[in-house]
C-alpha positions as CSV (number, residue, x, y, z in Angstrom):
1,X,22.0,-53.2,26.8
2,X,19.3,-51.4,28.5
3,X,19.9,-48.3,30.4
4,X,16.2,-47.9,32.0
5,X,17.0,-48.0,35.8
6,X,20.2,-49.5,36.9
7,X,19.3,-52.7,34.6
8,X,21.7,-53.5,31.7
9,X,21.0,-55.6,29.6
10,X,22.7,-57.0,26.1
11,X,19.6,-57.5,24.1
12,X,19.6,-54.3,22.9
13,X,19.5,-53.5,18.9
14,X,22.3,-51.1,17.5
15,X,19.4,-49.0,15.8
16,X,18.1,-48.2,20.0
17,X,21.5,-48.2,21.2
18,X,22.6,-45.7,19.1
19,X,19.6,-43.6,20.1
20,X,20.2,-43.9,23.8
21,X,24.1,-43.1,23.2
22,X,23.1,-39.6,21.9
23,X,20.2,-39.3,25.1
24,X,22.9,-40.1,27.9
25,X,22.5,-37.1,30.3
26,X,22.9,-36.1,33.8
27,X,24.6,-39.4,35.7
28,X,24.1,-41.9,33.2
29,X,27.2,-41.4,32.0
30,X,28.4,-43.2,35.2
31,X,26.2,-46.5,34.2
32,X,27.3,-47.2,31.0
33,X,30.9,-46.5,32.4
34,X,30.1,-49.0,34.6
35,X,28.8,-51.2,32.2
36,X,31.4,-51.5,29.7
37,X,34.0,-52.1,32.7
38,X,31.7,-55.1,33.8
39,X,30.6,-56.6,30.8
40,X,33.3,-57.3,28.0
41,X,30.4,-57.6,25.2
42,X,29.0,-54.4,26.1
43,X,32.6,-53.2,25.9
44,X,33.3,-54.7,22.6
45,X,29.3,-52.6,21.0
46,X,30.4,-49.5,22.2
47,X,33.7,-49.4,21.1
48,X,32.3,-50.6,17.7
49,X,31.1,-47.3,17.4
50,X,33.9,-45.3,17.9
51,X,34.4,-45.6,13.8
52,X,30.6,-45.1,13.1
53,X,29.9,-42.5,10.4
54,X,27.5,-40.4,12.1
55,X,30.0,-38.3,14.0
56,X,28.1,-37.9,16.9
57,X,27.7,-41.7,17.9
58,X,30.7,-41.8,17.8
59,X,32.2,-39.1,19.9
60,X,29.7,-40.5,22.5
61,X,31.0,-43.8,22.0
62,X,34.5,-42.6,22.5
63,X,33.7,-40.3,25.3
64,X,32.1,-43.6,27.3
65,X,35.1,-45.7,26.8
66,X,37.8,-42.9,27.4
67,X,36.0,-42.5,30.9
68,X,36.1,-46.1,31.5
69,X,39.9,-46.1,30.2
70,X,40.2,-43.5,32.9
71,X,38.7,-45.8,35.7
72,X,40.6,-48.7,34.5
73,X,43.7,-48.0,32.5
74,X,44.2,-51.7,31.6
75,X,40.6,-51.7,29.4
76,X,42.4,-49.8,26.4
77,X,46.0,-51.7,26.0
78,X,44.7,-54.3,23.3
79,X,43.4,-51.5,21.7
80,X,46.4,-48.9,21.7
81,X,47.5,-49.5,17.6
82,X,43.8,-49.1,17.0
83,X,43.6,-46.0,18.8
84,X,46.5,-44.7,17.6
85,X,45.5,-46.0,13.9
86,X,42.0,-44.1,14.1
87,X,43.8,-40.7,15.8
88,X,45.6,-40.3,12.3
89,X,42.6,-40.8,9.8
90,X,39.9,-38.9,11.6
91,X,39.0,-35.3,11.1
92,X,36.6,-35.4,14.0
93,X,37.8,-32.9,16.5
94,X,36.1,-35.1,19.3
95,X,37.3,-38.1,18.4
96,X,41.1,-36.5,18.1
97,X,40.7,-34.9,21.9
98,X,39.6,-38.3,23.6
99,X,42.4,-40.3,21.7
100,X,44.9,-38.2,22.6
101,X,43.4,-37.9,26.1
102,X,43.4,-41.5,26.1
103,X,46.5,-42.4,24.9
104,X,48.3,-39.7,27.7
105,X,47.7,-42.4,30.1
106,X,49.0,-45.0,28.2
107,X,53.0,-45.8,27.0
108,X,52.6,-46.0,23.4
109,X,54.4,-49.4,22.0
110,X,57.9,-48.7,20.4
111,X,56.6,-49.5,16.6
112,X,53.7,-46.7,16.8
113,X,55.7,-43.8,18.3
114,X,56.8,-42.4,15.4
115,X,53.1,-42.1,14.0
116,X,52.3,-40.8,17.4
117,X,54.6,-38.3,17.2
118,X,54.4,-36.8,14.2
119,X,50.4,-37.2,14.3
120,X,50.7,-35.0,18.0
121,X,52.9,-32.5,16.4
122,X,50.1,-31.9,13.7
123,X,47.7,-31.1,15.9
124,X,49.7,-28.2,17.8
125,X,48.6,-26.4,14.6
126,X,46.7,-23.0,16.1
127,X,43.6,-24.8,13.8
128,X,42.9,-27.4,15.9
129,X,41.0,-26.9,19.3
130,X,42.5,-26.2,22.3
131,X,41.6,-29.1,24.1
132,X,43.3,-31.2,20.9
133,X,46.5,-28.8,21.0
134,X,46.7,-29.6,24.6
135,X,46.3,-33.6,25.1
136,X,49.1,-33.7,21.8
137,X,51.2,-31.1,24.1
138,X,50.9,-33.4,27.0
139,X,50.8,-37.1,24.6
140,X,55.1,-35.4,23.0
141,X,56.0,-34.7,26.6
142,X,55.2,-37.9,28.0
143,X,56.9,-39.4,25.2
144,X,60.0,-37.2,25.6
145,X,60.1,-38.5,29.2
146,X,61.0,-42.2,27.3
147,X,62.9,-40.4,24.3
148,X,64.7,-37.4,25.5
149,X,66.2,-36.8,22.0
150,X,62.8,-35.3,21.7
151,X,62.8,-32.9,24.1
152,X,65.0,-30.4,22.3
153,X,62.5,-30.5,19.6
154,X,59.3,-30.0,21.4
155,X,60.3,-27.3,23.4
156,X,61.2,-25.2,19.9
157,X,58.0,-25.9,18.3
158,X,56.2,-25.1,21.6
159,X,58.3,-21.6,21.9
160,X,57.1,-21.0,18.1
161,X,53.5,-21.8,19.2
162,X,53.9,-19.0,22.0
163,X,55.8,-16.2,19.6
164,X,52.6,-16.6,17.4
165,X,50.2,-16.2,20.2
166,X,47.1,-18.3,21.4
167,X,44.7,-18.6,24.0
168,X,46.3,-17.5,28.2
169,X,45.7,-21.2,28.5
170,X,47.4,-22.7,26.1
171,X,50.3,-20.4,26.5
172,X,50.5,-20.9,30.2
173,X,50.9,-24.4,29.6
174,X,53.0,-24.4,26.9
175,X,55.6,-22.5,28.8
176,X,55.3,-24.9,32.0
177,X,56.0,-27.6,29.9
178,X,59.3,-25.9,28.4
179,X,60.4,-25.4,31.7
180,X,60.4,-29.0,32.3
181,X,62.2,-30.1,29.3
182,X,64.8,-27.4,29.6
183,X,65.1,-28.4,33.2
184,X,64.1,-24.9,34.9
């Protein structure tokens, strides 16, 4: 893949495509989006390095395909248990805000919910960023829309997240979204 211009190309080696992941600025963001919704192989490199070591490829990596995801929801459905596998191993506070980001748009299969769930209640935790705390606040209510039995739950853990304080944000939202399940 070469980004010079509007020219992609596939011929690119994963040492120099590495390098011009962590160089994307001002609207090239837009052309590789573009390029890994028109061209399934350079699809498949970048989301290769969404589980690269070097924590910044792959938040870049990630934040390419979550705005291609975004564009065209249907990209990401093959690839939902190995999103949702990868949300509960990494400790990379990027990678943990696009997945859940991600999987908001998506319905999560019945067999991974439970892993979803308790993975989303985790990261209400006050330690994780507020970005995080949010998609995982957003990720249990959409699911509580398929599995009211949840509901009930979410709404106490979000009223315990309020008692103990947090950012205007965070609290604003959290008691929007206990509204809505207490149906306010």
């Amino acid at each position: 893949m070469n980004t010079f211009g509007s020219k992609v190309q596939n011929d690119i080696t994963p040492d120099v495509l590495k390098k011009r992941i962590l160089q994307i600025g001002g609207g090239e963001l837009e052309l590789w989006k573009l390029s890994v919704l028109s061209d399934e192989k350079v699809f498949k490199r970048i989301y290769s390095l969404i589980s690269s070591d070097e924590p910044r490829i792959a938040w870049r990596s990630c934040w390419i395909i979550d705005n291609a995801d975004e564009k065209d929801p249907k990209l990401l459905v093959p690839f939902i248990p190995d999103i949702v596998a990868q949300l509960n191993v990494t400790k990379n506070g990027s990678l943990k805000r696009h997945f859940t980001r991600i999987l908001c748009r998506h319905e999560i299969p019945e067999e991974l919910l439970g892993k979803v769930v308790n993975r989303s209640f985790e990261l209400l935790s006050p330690n994780e960023a507020v970005a995080i705390r949010v998609f995982a606040m957003q990720l249990l209510f959409n699911i509580s829309q398929r599995e009211p039995g949840l509901k009930k739950e979410l709404a106490v853990v979000l009223e315990s997240l309020i008692e103990e304080g947090g950012t205007a944000g965070f609290m604003n939202r959290a008691a929007k979204v206990i509204k809505v399940l207490r149906g306010k």
